[in-house]
N, C-alpha and C positions, 0 to 999 in steps of 0.2 A: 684463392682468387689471385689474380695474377695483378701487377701494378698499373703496367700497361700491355692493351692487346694490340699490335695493328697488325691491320689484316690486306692483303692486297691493295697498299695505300698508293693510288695515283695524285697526282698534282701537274698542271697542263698550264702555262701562261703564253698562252698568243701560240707560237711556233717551238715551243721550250716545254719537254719536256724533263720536271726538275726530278720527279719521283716517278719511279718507274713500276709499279706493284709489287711495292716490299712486304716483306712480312719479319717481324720478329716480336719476341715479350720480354718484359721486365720483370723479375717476381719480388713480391713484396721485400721491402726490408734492403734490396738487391743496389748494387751502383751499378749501372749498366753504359757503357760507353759507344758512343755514334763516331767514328771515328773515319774520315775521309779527306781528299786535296780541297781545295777552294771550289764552290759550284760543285760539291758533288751532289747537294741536298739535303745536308745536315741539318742546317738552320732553314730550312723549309715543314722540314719533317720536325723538328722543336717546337715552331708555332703550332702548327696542324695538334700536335698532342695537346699544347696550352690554350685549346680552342678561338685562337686568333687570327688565323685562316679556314680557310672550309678545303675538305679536298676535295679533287674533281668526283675519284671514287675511291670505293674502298673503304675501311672502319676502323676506327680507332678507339678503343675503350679504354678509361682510365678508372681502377676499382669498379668494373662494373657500369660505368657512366656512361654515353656515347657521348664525344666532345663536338656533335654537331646538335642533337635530339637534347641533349641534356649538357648545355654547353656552363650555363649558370650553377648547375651542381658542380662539375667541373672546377669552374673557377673557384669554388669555395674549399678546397680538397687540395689547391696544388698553388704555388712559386712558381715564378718563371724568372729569371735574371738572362736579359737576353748579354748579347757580348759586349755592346754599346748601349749598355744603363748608362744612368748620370741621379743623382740626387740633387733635391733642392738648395742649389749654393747660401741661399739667403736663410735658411733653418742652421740653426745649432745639429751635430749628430745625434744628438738625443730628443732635439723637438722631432727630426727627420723618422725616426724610429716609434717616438708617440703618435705621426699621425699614421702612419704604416698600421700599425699594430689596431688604431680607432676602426680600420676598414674589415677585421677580421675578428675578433674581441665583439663578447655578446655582451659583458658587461664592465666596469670598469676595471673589477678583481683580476679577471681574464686579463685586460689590456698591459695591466702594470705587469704580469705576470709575463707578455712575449717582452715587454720593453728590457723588464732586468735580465731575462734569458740572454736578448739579442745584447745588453750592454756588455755583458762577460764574454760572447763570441766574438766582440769587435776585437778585443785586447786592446783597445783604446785609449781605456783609464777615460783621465782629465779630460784627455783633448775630446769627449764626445761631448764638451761646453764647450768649444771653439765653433764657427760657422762653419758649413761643409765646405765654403770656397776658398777655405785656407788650408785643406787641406793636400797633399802628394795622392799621384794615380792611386798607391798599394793602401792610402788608406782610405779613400774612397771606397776601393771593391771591397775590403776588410767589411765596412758598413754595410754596403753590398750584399754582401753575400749574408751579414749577419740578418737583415732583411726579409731576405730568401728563406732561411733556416730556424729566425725566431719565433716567428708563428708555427713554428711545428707541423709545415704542411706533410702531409700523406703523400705528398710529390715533389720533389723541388726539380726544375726543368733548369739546368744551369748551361750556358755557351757561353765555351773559352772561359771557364771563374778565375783563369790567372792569367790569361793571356796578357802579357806586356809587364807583369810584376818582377819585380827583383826578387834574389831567391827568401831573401826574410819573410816578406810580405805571401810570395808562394808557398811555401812550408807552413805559413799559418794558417794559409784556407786548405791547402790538402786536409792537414789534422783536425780541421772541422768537419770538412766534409765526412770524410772517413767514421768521426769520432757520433755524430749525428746519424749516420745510417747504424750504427753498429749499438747506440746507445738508446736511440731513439725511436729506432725502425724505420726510419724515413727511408722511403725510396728514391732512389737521385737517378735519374736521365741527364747525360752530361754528354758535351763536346768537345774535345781537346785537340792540339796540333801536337802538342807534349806529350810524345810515348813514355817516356818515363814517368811523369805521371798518371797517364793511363795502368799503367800498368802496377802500378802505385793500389791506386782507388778501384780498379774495375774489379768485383768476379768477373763479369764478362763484356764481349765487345762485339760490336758488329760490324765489318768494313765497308763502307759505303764509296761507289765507283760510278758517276754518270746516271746517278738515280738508280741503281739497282744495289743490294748488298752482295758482294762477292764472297764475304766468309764472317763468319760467325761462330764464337767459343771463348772459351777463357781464354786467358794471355799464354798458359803452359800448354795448353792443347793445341792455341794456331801457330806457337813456335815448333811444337814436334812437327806439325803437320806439313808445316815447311821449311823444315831443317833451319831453322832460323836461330841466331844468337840472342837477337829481341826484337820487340815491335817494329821498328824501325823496316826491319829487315824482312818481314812478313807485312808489312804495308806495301814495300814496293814490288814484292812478289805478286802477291794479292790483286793490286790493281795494275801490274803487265808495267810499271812504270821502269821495272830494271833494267 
């Protein structure tokens, strides 16, 4: 079974066409990267999978789920860390991470079990008894992302996990992310502007250009395919932008 299916996924606001009937999958286990300029539809097609928007048309299956028909299974299977999270300033990081964990946890053994998960993912130490509002951008998303990943979802929907971090703070959510799908099996849908981290975390990617995907493959397939040095160079190929 595949992580995620979408199937000729449309999305239509007013005169705006964001998604154009894409098609591509995730497969279990898999990081798979949505990879496109500003307004290609990246984070349109994020929500639609976290069943947070409806699409116009088209389908979208996660493990099996429809994320319109069966949107509350859904939610209960998958993470979404959209690019502009924020956590409660006025919680400590650890009360921030016990109530997270109270929304997902069947029983209390469960809950203390994502909270110690996610405390060792933050790399935090101490400071997760400091308030969240003392804390810097990288250690926010650190918590962030620990969030995402503690509960151990079947899916984590991540946009931009390091966008705007210094390289400390970035290097330590790649090696979660990475370390997470490979240890844990978790499937990760992700969005980056960062080719070198794409190409880092992806097996595979998919190009997104004006709502449509123009190419799709691992990172060493879409460089032969366009004689490319690295992503960079097969992104601007890809979307005509050279």
């Amino acid at each position: 079974m595949s992580a995620v299916e979408v199937q000729s996924l449309r999305k239509i606001y007013g005169n705006l066409t964001a998604l154009d009937g894409i098609t591509f999958q995730v497969g279990e286990g898999e990081i798979f990267g949505l990879i496109g300029p500003n307004g290609a539809g990246k984070t349109t097609c994020l929500r639609i999978v976290a069943s947070l928007i409806r699409p116009t048309s088209g389908s979208v299956k996660v493990f099996g789920r429809d994320v319109v028909r069966q949107d509350a299974e859904v939610r209960r299977i998958i993470s979404y860390l959209p690019e502009e999270a924020g956590a409660y300033r006025n919680f400590s990081g650890e009360e921030y991470l016990e109530f997270i964990a109270s929304f997902y946890a069947s029983d209390n053994a469960e809950r203390q079990k994502m909270v110690d998960e996610a405390f060792h993912v933050t790399g935090l130490g101490e400071r997760l008894r400091d308030r969240v509002g003392t804390y810097s951008k990288g250690m926010t998303r650190r918590l962030l992302i620990a969030r995402a990943l503690g509960v151990t979802p079947k899916l984590a929907i991540l946009d931009e996990p390091t966008g705007g971090l210094d390289v400390i703070h970035a290097f330590h959510i790649r090696n979660i992310i990475k370390d997470y799908a490979t240890h844990y099996g978790v499937s990760v849908l992700l969005s980056s502007h960062n080719m070198l981290e794409v190409e880092y975390l992806c097996q595979r990617i998919a190009l997104i250009d004006g709502g449509h995907i123009v190419a799709e493959g691992s990172p060493s397939e879409l460089k032969a395919k366009y004689g490319a040095q690295n992503l960079e160079e097969v992104f601007m190929s890809a979307t005509s932008h050279e």
